[in-house]
Structure formats: structure tokens, C-alpha cells
N, C-alpha and C positions, 0 to 999 in steps of 0.2 A: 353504595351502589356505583359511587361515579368512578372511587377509586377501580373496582372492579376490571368498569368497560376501560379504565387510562392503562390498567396492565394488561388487557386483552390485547388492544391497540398496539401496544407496545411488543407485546411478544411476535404481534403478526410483524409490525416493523419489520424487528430483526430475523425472522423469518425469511421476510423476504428480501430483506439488504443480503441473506447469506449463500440464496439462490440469485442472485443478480452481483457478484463481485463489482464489476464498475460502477452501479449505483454506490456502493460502499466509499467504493475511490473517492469516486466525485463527492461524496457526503463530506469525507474527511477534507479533502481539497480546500473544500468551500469551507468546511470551520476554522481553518488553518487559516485563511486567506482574510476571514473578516475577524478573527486575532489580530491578526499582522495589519490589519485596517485601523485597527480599536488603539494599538497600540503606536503606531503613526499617527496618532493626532486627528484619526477619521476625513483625514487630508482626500479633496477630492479630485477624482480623475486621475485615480493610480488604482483603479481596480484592475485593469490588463498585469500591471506590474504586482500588486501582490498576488494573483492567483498565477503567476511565474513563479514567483517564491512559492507559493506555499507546494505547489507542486514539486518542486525541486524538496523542500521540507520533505514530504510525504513520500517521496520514492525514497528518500534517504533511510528515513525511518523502516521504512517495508523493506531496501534493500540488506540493513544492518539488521532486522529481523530472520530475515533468510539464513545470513552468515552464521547468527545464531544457532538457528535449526540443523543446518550444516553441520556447527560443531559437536552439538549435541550428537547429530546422530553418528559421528566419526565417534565418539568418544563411548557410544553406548556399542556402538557395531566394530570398532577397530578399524584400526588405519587401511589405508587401500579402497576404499569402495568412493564412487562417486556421488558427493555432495550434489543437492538437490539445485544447486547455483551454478554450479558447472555441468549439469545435466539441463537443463536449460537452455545456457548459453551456449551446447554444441547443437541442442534442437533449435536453437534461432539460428546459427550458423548455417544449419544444410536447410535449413525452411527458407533461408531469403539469399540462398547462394554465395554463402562469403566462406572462407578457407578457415579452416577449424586450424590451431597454430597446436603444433606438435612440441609437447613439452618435457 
């Protein structure tokens, strides 16, 4: 029975980490960060500095997952179409007013 309600639990979890993306972020964040604690010798008064790193970690990861997806989908769709990295980065371009660079 208890296992039951720990995979109901569980499921709603992820549920709801999948409607909520930055609770996700910050979940992974904070794991990565108290790795990076665990393995530093759980040295105190460096929690500011490992949740810098782990965040820097965690964009890396997500951002080299993209590139990924990217390539994939050039390589299923054929060359010429724009990548979901670079379709981003021109809508963060004209959303916060900086100059799209002509390539």
C-alpha cells in the first residue's frame, strides 16, 4: 500500500515539475550544488559559490542539450532550416533590443 501512495506521489511530482519548468531548474540547481558541497569536503560558507557553479553546470548541460536537438533536427529535416538555438537567440535579440548580427 505504501509503495502505491510513494509512486502516486511521485508521479504527481513530476507532473508537476513538468508544468512548472523553473521549479525543474532550481531542483537540478540545488542537486548539483550539494554534489559540489559533498564533494568539497562539505567545507562551510561556500554555499553562494557552489550554487554559482552548479548553475553554470546546469545551463551547460541544458545548453549542450539544445545543440543536440538542433542537430538532430537539421539532420532529420535537411540543412537550411533554423535550429531551435538560434531561433531563440534572435527572439531574445528583438525581445530585449539588441542587434540580431547578420551572418
Amino acid at each position: 500500500m505504501k509503495n502505491r501512495e510513494e509512486n502516486e506521489n511521485q508521479e504527481r511530482n513530476v507532473r508537476k515539475m513538468d508544468e512548472n519548468p523553473e521549479e525543474k531548474f532550481h531542483d537540478e540547481i540545488a542537486k548539483v550544488a550539494y554534489h559540489l558541497w559533498e564533494i568539497s569536503g562539505k567545507v562551510p560558507d561556500k554555499d553562494l559559490e557552489n550554487w554559482e557553479n552548479a548553475k553554470k553546470i546546469v545551463l551547460a548541460l541544458h545548453e549542450n542539450d539544445e545543440k543536440k536537438k538542433d542537430n538532430e533536427q537539421m539532420d532529420a529535416k535537411g540543412k537550411g532550416m533554423m535550429g531551435r538555438s538560434e531561433m531563440m537567440k534572435k527572439r531574445h535579440m528583438k525581445n530585449f533590443g539588441g542587434k540580431e548580427s547578420e551572418e
